[in-house]
N, C-alpha and C positions, 0 to 999 in steps of 0.2 A: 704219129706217136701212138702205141696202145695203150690203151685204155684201162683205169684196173677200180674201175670204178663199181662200188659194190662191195670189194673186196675188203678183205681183213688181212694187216699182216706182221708179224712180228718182227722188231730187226733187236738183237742184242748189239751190246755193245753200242750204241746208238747213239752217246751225247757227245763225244769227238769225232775227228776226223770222216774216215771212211763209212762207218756206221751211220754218224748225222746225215751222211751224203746220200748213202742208201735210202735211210727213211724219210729225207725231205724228198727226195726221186719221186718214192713211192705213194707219198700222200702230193705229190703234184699230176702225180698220172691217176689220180682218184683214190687212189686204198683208203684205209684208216687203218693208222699205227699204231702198235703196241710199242712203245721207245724205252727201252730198258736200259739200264745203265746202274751200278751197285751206287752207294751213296759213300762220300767219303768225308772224313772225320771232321775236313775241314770246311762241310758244308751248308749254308744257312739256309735254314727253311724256305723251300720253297726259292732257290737258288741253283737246283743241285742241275748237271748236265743236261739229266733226261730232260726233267722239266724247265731247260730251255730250250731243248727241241719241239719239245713240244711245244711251246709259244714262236715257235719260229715256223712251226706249220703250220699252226691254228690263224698266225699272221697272214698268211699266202693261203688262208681260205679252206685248210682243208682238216681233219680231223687224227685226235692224237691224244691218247691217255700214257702218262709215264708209269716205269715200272723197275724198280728199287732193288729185285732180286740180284745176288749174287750169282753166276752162273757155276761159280764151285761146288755151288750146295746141291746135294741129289733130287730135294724136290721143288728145285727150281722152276725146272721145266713144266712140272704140274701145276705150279702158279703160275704161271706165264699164259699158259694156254688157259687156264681157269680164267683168266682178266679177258683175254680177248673173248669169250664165248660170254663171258656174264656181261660184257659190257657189248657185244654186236651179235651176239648168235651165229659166230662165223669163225673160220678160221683155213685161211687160204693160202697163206706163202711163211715162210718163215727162212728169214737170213739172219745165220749162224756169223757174228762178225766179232765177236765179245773174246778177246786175247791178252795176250802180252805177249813181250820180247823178251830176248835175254843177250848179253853181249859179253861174252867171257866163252873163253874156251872151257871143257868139262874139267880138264883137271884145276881147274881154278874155282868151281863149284861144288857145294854137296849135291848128294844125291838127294834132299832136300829141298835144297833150291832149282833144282833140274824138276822134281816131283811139282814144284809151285808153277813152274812155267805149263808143262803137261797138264795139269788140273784144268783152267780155265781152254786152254786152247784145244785138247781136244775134249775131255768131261765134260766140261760144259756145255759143247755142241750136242753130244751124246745127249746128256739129260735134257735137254729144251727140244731135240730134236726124237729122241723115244716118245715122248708125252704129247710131242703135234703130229708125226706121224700115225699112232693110231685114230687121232681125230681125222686124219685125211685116209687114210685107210676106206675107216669106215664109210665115209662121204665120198669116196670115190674121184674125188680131185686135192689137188695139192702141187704147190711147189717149194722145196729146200733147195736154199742156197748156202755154202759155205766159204768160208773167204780162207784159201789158202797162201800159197807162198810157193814161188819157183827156188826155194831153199828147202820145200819138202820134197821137192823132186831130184832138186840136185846136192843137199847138203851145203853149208858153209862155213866154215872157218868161223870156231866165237858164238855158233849158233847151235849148239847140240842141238838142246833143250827145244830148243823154238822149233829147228831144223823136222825134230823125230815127231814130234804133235802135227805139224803141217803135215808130215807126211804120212801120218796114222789120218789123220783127218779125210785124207784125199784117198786112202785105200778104201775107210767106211762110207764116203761120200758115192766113189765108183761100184760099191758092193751093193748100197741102198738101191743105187739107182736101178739093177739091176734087176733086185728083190720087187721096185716097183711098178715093174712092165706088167 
């Protein structure tokens, strides 16, 4: 198994599913994570997603500060990367995982609710991942991960919305990579 011990890493999206799964991955192969996840309306102090992953990793030994931001907001990603560096002086990996879906065909949505699905799924990768990029730039290591969807490659039925961000996500993700040879 490698090792990622030392490491710093941020996972959005983090307090369900895929996300949780990433960052308990990565604080079991050593990292310590940043577990981001927005708060929602109906959530009790110190209840909320993130901050049960993060008690779910600090369980299994390994280390984990929660993180509230929304990933719609543009200076999201400045605070994101601000937490990991004030709190480890580091900042190594970051997986883009923070989305939604949408399940309707386009003529059955505004352009509105198409624009809500796009915001988080690919914006928010952009802004969290602009703002750790030049922190790895400058340090001269780094790795971004983003979490797409074979409906941005091949479109589906019911998925505009979801379909066209997955698939903007994977053009900027193949261009970054590119950019960081």
């Amino acid at each position: 198994m490698i090792r990622l011990d030392g490491r710093v890493a941020i996972v959005t999206g983090a307090g369900h599913g895929l996300g949780r799964a990433y960052a308990l991955q990565l604080a079991q192969r050593g990292a310590r994570v940043v577990v981001n996840n927005r708060r929602h309306d109906t959530d009790a102090p110190g209840e909320t997603s993130a901050e049960r992953t993060c008690a779910a990793v600090r369980a299994a030994g390994g280390e984990a500060v929660p993180n509230f931001d929304s990933v719609r907001e543009p200076r999201s990603g400045e605070r994101l990367v601000a937490q990991a560096l004030d709190t480890w002086g580091r900042l190594d990996a970051l997986v883009n995982n923070a989305g939604v879906d949408q399940h309707a065909p386009l003529h059955r949505i505004t352009v509105e609710q198409f624009l809500d699905v796009f915001e988080p799924n690919f914006h928010g990768s952009l802004y969290v991942t602009h703002a750790a990029y030049a922190v790895m730039r400058r340090i001269g290591y780094g790795r971004i991960v983003v979490s797409a969807s074979s409906a941005g490659l091949h479109g589906l039925h019911g998925l505009t919305a979801y379909a066209a961000s997955k698939g903007a996500l994977i053009a900027f993700a193949r261009s970054l990579a590119q950019e960081g040879d």
